[in-house]
C-alpha positions as MATLAB code, in Angstrom:
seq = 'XXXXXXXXXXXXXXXXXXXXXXXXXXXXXXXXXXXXXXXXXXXXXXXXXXXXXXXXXXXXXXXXXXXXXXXXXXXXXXXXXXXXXXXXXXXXXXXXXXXXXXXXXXXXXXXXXXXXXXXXXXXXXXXXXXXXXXXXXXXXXXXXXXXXXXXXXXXXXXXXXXXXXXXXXXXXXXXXXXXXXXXXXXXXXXXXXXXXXXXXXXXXXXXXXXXXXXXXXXXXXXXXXXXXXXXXXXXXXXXXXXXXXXXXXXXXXXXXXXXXXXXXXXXXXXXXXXXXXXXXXXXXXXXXXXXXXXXXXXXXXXXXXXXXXXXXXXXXXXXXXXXXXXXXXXXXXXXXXXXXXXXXXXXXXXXXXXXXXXXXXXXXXXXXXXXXXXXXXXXXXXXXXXXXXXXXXXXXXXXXXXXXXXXXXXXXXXXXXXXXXXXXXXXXXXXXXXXXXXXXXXXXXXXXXXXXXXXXXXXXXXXXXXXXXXXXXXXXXXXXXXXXXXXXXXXXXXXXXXXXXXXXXXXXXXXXXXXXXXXXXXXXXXXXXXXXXXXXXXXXXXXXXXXXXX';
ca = [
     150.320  106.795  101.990;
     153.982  105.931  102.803;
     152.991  106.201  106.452;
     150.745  103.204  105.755;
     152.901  101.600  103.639;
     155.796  101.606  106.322;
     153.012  100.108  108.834;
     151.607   97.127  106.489;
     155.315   96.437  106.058;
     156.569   96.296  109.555;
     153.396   94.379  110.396;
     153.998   91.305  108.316;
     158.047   91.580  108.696;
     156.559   90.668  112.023;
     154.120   88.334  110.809;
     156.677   86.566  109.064;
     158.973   85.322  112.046;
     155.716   83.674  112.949;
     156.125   81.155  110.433;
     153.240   78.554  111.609;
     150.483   81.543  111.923;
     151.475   82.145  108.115;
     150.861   79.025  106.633;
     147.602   78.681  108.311;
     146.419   82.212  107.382;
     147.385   80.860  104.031;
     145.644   77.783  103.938;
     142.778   79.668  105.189;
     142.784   81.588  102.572;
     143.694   79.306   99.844;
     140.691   77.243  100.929;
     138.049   79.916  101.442;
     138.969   80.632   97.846;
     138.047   77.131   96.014;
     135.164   77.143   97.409;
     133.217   79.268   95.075;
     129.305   79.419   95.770;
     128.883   78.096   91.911;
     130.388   74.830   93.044;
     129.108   74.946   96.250;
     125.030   75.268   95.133;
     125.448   72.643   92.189;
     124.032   69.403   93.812;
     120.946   71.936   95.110;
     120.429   73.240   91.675;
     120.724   69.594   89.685;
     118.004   68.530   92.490;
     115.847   71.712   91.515;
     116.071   70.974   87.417;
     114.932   67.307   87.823;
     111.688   68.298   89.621;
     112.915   67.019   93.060;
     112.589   70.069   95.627;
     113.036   67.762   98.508;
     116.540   66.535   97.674;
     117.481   69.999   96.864;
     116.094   70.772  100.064;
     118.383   67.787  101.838;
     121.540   68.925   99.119;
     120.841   72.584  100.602;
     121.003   71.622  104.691;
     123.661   69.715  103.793;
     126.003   72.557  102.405;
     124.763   74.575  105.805;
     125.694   72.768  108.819;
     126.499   75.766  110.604;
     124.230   76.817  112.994;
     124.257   80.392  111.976;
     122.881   80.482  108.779;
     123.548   83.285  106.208;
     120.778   85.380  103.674;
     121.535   82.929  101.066;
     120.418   79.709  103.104;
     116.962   81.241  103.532;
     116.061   82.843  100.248;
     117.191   79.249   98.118;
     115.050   77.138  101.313;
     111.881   79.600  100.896;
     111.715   78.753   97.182;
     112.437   75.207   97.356;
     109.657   75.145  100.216;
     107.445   77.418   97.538;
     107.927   74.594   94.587;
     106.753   71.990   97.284;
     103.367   73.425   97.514;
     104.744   74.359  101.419;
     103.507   78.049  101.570;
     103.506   78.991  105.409;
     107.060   76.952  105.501;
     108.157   79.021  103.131;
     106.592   82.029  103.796;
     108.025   81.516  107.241;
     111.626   81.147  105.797;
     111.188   84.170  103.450;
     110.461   86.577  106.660;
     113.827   85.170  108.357;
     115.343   86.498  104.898;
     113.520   89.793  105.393;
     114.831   90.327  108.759;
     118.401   89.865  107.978;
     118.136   92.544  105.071;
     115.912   95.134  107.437;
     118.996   94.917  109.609;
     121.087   96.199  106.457;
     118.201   98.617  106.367;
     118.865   99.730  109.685;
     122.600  100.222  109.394;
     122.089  102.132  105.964;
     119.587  104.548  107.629;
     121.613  104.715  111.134;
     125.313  104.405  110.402;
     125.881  103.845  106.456;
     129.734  104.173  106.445;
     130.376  100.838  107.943;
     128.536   99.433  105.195;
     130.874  101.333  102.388;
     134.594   99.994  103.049;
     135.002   96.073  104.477;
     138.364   95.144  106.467;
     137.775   91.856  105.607;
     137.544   92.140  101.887;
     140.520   94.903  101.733;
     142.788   91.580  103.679;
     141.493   88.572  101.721;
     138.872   88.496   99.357;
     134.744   89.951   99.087;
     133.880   86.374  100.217;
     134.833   87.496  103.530;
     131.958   90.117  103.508;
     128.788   89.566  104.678;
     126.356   88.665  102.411;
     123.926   91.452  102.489;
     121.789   90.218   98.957;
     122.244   92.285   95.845;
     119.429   94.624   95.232;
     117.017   93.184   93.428;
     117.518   89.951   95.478;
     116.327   92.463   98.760;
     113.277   93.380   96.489;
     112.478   89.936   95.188;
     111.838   88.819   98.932;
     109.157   90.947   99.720;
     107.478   90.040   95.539;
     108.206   85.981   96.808;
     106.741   86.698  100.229;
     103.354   88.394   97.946;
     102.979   85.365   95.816;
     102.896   83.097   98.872;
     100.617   84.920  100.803;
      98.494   84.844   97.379;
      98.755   81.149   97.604;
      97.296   81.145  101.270;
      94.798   83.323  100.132;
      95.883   86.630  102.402;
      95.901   89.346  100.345;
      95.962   92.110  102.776;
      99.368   90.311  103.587;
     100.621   90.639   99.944;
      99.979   94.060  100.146;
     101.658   94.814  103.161;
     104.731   93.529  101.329;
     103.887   95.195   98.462;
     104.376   98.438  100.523;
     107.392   97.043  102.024;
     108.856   96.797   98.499;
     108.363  100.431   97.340;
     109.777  101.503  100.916;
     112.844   98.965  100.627;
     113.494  100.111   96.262;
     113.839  103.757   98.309;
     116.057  102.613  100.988;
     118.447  101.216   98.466;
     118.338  103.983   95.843;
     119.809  106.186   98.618;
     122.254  104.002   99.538;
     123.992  103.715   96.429;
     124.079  106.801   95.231;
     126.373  107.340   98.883;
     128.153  104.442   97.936;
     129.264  105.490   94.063;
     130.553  108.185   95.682;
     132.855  106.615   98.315;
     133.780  104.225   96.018;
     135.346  107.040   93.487;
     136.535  108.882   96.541;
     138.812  106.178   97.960;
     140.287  105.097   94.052;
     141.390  108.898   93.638;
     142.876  108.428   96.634;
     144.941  105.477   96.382;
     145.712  107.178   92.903;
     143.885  104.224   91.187;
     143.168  104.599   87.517;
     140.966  101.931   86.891;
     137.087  103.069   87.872;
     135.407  101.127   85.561;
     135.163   97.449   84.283;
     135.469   98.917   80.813;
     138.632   99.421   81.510;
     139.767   96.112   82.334;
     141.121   94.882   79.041;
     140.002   90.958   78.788;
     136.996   91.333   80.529;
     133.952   90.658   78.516;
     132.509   94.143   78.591;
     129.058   93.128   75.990;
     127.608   90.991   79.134;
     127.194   94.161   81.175;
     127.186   96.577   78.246;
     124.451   95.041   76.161;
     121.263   97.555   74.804;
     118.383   95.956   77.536;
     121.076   95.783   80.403;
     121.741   99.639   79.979;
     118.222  100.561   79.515;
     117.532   99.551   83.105;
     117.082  102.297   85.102;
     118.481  100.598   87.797;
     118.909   96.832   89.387;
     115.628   96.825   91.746;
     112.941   97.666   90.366;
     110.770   95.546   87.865;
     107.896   95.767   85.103;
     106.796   92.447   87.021;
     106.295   93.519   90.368;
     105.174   96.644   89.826;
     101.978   94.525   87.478;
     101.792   92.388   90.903;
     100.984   95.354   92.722;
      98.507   96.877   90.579;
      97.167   93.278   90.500;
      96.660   92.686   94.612;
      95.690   96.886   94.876;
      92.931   96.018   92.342;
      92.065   92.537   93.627;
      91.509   94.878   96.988;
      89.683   97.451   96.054;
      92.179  100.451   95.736;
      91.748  101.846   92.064;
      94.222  104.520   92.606;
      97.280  102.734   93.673;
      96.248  100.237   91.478;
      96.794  102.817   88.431;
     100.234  103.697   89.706;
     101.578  100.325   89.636;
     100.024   99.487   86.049;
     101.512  102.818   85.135;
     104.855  101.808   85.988;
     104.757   98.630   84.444;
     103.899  100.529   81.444;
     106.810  102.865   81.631;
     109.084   99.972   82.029;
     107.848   97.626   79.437;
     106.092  100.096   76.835;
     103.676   98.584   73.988;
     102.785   95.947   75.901;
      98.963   95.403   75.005;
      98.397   92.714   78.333;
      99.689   95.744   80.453;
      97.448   98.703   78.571;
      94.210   96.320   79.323;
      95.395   96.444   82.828;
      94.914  100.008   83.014;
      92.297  100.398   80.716;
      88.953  100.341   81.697;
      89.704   99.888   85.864;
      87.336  102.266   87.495;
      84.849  100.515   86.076;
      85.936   97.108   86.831;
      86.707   97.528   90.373;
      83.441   99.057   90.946;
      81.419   96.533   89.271;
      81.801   93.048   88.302;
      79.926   89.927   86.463;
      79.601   87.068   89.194;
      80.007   84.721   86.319;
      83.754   85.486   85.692;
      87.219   85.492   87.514;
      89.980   88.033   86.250;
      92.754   85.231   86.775;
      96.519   86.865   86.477;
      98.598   83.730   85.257;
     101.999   84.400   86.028;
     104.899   82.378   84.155;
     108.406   81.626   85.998;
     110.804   80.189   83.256;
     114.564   79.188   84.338;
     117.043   79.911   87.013;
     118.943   83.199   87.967;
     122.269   83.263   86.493;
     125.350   81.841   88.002;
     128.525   84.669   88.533;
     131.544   82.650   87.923;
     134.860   84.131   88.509;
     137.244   85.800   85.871;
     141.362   86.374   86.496;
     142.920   88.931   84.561;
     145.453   91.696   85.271;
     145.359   95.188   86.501;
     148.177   97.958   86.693;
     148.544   98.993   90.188;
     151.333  101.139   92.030;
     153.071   98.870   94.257;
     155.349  100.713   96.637;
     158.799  100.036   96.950;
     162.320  101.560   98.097;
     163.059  103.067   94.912;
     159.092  104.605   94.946;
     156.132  103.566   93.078;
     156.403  100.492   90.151;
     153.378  100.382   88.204;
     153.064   96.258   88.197;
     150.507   93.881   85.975;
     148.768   92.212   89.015;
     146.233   89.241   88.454;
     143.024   90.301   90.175;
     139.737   87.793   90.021;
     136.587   89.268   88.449;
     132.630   88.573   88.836;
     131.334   87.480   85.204;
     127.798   86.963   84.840;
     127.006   85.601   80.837;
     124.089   85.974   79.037;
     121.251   83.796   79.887;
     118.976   82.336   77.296;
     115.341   83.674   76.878;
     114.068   80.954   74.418;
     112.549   78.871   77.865;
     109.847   82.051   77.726;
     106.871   80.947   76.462;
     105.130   83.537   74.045;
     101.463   82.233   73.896;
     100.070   79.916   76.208;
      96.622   77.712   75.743;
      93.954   78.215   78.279;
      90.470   75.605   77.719;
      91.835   74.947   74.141;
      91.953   78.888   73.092;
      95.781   80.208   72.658;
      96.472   83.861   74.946;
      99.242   86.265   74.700;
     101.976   86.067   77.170;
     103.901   89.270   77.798;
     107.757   89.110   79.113;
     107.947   91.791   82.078;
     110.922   91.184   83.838;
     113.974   89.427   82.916;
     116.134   88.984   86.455;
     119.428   87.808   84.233;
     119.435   91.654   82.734;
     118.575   92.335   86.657;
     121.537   90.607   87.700;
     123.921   92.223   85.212;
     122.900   95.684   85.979;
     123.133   94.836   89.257;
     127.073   94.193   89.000;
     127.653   96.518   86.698;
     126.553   99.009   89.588;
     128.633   97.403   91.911;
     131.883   97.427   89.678;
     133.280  100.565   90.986;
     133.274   99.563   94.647;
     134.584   95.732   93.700;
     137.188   97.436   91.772;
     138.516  100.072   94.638;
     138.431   96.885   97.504;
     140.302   94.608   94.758;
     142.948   97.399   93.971;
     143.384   98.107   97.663;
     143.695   94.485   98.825;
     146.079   93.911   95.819;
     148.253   97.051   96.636;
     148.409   95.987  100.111;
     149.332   92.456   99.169;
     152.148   93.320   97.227;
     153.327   95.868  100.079;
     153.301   92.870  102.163;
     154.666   90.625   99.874;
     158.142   92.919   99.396;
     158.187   93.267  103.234;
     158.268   89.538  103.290;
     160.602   88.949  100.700;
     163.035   91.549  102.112;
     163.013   89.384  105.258;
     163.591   86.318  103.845;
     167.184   86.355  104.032;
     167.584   86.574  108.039;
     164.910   83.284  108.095;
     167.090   81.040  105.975;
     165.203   77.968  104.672;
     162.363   78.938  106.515;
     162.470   82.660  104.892;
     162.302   81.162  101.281;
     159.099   78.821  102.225;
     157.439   81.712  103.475;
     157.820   83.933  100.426;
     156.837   80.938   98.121;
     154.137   80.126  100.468;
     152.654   84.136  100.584;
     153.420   84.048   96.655;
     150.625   80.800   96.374;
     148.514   81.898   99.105;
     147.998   85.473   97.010;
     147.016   83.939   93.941;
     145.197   81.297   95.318;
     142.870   83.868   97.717;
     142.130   85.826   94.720;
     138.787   85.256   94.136;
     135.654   87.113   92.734;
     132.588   86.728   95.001;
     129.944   84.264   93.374;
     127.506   84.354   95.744;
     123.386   85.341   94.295;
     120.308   83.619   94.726;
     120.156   80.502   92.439;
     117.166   79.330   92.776;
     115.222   82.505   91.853;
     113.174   82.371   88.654;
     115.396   83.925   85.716;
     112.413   85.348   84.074;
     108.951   86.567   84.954;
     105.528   86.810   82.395;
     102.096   87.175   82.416;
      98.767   86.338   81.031;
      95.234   87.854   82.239;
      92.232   85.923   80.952;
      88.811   86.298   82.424;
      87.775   82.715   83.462;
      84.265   81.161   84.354;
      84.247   80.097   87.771;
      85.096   76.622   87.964;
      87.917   73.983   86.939;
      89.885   74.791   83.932;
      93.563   73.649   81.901;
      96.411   75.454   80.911;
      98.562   74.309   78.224;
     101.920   74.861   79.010;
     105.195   74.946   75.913;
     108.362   74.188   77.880;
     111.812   73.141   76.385;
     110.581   69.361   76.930;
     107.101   69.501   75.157;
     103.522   70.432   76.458;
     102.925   70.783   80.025;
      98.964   70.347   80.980;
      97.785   71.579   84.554;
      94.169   71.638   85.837;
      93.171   74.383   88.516;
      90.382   75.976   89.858;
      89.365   79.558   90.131;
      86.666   80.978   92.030;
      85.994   84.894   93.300;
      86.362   88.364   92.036;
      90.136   87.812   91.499;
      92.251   84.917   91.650;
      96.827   84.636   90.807;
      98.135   81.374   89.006;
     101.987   80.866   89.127;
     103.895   78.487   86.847;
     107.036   77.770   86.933;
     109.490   75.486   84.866;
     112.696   74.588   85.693;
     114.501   72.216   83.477;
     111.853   69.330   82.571;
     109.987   70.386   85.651;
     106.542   72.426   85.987;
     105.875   73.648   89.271;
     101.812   74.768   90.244;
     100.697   77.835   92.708;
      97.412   79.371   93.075;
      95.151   81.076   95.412;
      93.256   78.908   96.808;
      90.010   77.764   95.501;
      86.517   77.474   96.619;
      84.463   75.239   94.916;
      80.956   75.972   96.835;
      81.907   79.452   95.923;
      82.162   78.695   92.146;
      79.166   76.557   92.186;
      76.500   79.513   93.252;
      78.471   81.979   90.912;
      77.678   79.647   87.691;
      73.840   79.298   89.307;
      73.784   83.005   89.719;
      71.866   85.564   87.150;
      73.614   87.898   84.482;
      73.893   91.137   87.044;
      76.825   93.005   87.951;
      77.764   93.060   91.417;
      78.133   97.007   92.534;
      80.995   97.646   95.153;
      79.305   98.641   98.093;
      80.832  101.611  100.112;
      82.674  101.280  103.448;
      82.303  103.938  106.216;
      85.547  105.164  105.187;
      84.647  105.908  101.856;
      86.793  102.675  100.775;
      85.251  100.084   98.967;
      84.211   96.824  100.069;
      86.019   94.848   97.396;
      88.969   95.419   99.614;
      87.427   92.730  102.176;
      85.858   90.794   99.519;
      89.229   89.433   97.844;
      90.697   89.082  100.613;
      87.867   86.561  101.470;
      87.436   85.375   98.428;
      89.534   81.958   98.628;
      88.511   81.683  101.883;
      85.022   82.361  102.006;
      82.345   79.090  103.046;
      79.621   77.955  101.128;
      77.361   80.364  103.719;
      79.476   83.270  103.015;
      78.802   83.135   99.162;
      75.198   82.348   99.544;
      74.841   85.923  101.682;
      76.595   87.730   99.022;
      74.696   86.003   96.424;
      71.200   85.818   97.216;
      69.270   85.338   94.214;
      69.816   81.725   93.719;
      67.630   79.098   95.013;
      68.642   77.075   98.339;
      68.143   73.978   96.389;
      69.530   74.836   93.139;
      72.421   76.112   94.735;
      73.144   73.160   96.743;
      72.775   70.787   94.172;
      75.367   72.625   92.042;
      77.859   72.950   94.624;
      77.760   69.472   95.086;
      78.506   68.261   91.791;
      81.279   70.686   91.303;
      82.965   69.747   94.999;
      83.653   66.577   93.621;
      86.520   68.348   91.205;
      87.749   70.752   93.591;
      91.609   70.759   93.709;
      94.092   71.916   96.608;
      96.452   73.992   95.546;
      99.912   72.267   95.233;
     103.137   72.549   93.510;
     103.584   69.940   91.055;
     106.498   68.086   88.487;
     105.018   65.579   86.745;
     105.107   64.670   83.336;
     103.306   66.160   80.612;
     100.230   63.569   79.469;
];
């Protein structure tokens, strides 16, 4: 260590008859640091709240002029473009997203130690780093990238990214446990006490320490998208998987009745059906994700100097993520005038907070480092001084501001992600219908459409806003289901011993009038048609909407 120390030392002695390239590594860093991404994403987020996605959208390009645009760009564009109704737009965004984290994939599988320690952060601050997306943010892609192809109507799409999901929650398990352990390693030996935020006296240990934060296994996985799954694997035909992801849910969220129905009774429901009803999953999006804002207080670090080691009180900026408040879930909603049960799955605030709590030992080791190595370098500069004159005493005073002001805690996370996740599961007649939504500025009413063996609505406040998703719906399809007789459909068998249901919801929203007449053949030509027409009439496009309540 006093190898390195000597080095750090003679670099900036030399650094520091270079008084020009000082002051603008200085500014640099002094103005990297007030740029926090709190500040930054406010005009995108006031946009969001007041039910006008496009001039987030326009508040969003704005702050990214750069050509070469980061994982945060496309995960806040893909939901804006979701809240507009703009599935492929966004489902085309949300992919870009994906690739940038599969190539964090890549260098976990193929070379995982450059992804442990950070040059950058050790000199300046973690806003230097790449942005790689905390965990649950690389999760939440491939759950946003479901939903939308839901909304298209491409289920064997959502359950390719359901797949992707479980195989990326694996990936990242791994990783971590690799990086806890470097993270320890380098602290013990840089002789670093501090391992732990709990240690940091000031810091506000209850956000991170609270009873539902702790009782998260871990940061990626959810109650909520493990329901999803069991949702699109049932919609499809696959009782089996269907049971595992229901199961998990379970295990997650226990005594949850909405998730025990799930489960219960689903052999028989995926072989058989009534043509007269739609098992509709309504899925509830309250909020924001929490902001991380950035917290200054002082650590005890050796800082080497001629006489040895002085244990010196430096001021070292902290990631704080507060409490977010649940009361914007709803806990019954009103579907055709008759109040259902909404369960809470998935809160991504505790998500969030888990998340950095995980992440505190590594933030902790990079901030001790950099701060050791900025105080090395400050004494080499101050020792200087004297042989620079006037110039020698700017310089220190200048390094002095320039350390404070580059301390900085990293606020970057997805803002625009819902901040909590619920559910509803009714069984619907095909047709038009209205849900009765309680938000924090009254009654929200919405009209949609279901038609099928399975069909997803998504609802999602923010602020005064209520936002509208839904598979799509077929209204000559509903028609010949309400003119149909009282008798279960069977699932027929596939050559592969699969059932056919598999095909038949992924058709389902997309299926003609000709389609649904093959499948249903017991209704009169006539009948049929005449039914169909009346009920086209009321068909609906699926959009995303923010209008008033009526």
């Amino acid at each position: 260590m006093e190898q390195q120390n000597k080095s750090v030392a003679l670099t900036i002695k030399r650094l520091g008859k270079n008084i020009g390239g000082s002051v603008c590594l200085i500014s640099l860093v002094a103005g990297c640091a007030t740029n926090g991404y709190d500040r930054k994403a406010t005009t995108t987020m006031d946009a969001m709240k007041s039910g006008n996605a496009e001039l987030a959208l326009q508040a969003l390009e704005q702050q990214n002029p750069d050509k070469d645009k980061d994982l945060l760009y496309f995960m806040e564009k893909g939901e804006l473009l979701r809240m507009k109704g703009s599935y492929e737009a966004s489902k085309e965004t949300w992919l870009a997203a994906d690739e940038k984290v599969r190539g964090w994939e890549d260098q976990v599988k193929t070379d995982p130690s450059k992804l442990l320690g950070d040059i950058g952060s050790i000199v300046f601050n973690d806003t230097t780093r790449r942005y790689d997306g905390r965990d649950y943010e690389k999760v939440f892609i491939n759950l946003r990238l479901a939903l939308d192809h839901l909304a298209i109507g491409d289920w064997d799409s959502a359950r390719t990214e359901i797949k992707k999901m479980h195989e990326r929650e694996a990936i990242i398990a791994d990783f971590r446990s690799k990086e806890l352990d470097a993270a320890k390693s380098s602290a013990e030996s840089k002789g670093l006490k501090t391992t732990s935020f709990k240690e940091l006296n000031g810091y506000p240990v209850e956000t991170l320490e609270d009873p539902a934060v702790r009782g998260l296994k871990n940061s990626y996985e959810s109650a909520f998208a493990n329901y999803l799954a069991g949702f699109v694997y049932e919609g499809l035909g696959e009782p089996s998987l269907a049971a595992a992801g229901y199961r998990k849910a379970i295990e997650m969220r226990p005594g949850q009745a909405t998730l025990e129905e799930g489960l219960k009774g689903l052999d028989g429901r995926v072989r058989s059906r009534s043509p007269k009803l739609v098992d509709t999953l309504i899925v509830i999006e309250s909020g924001s994700a929490p902001a991380i804002s950035s917290m200054t207080l002082p650590i005890i670090l050796p800082i080497p100097g001629r006489s040895g080691l002085s244990l010196i009180a430096t001021p070292i900026s902290w990631p704080v993520i507060r409490a977010a408040d649940n009361s914007v879930v709803p806990a019954t909603i009103t579907v055709d005038d008759k109040p259902v049960q909404v369960a809470l799955l998935t809160s991504v605030d505790q998500m969030a907070r888990r998340a950095l709590s995980d992440e505190m030992p590594g933030i902790i080791a990079r901030s001790s480092i950099r701060a050791i190595t900025k105080g090395i370098a400050q004494k080499a500069i101050d020792d200087n001084a004297g042989s620079l004159g006037a110039f020698g005493s700017l310089l220190s005073i200048a390094a002095k501001a320039g350390t404070m002001l580059g301390e900085v805690a990293d606020e970057r996370t997805w803002r625009t992600l819902p901040g909590f996740f619920s559910v509803a599961r009714v069984k619907l007649a095909p047709g038009m219908h209205k849900i009765l939504l309680p938000t924090a500025t009254g009654p929200q009413l919405r009209e949609v459409g279901v038609s099928g063996a399975y069909a997803m609505v998504s609802l999602r406040t923010s602020g005064p806003s209520l936002y509208l998703a839904q598979t799509p719906y077929n209204a000559e399809q509903a028609a010949l289901a309400l003119a149909a007789p009282e008798k279960p459909i069977p699932a027929a068998k596939t050559a592969k011993g699969k059932t056919a249901a598999r095909k038949v919801a992924a058709n389902n929203s997309k299926s003609t009038g000709a389609d649904a007449t093959a499948t249903i053949t017991a209704v009169p030509a006539e009948k049929a048609a005449a039914v169909a027409s009346n009920i086209k009439k009321k068909a609906i496009v699926p959009v995303s909407a923010s209008v008033s309540a009526p």
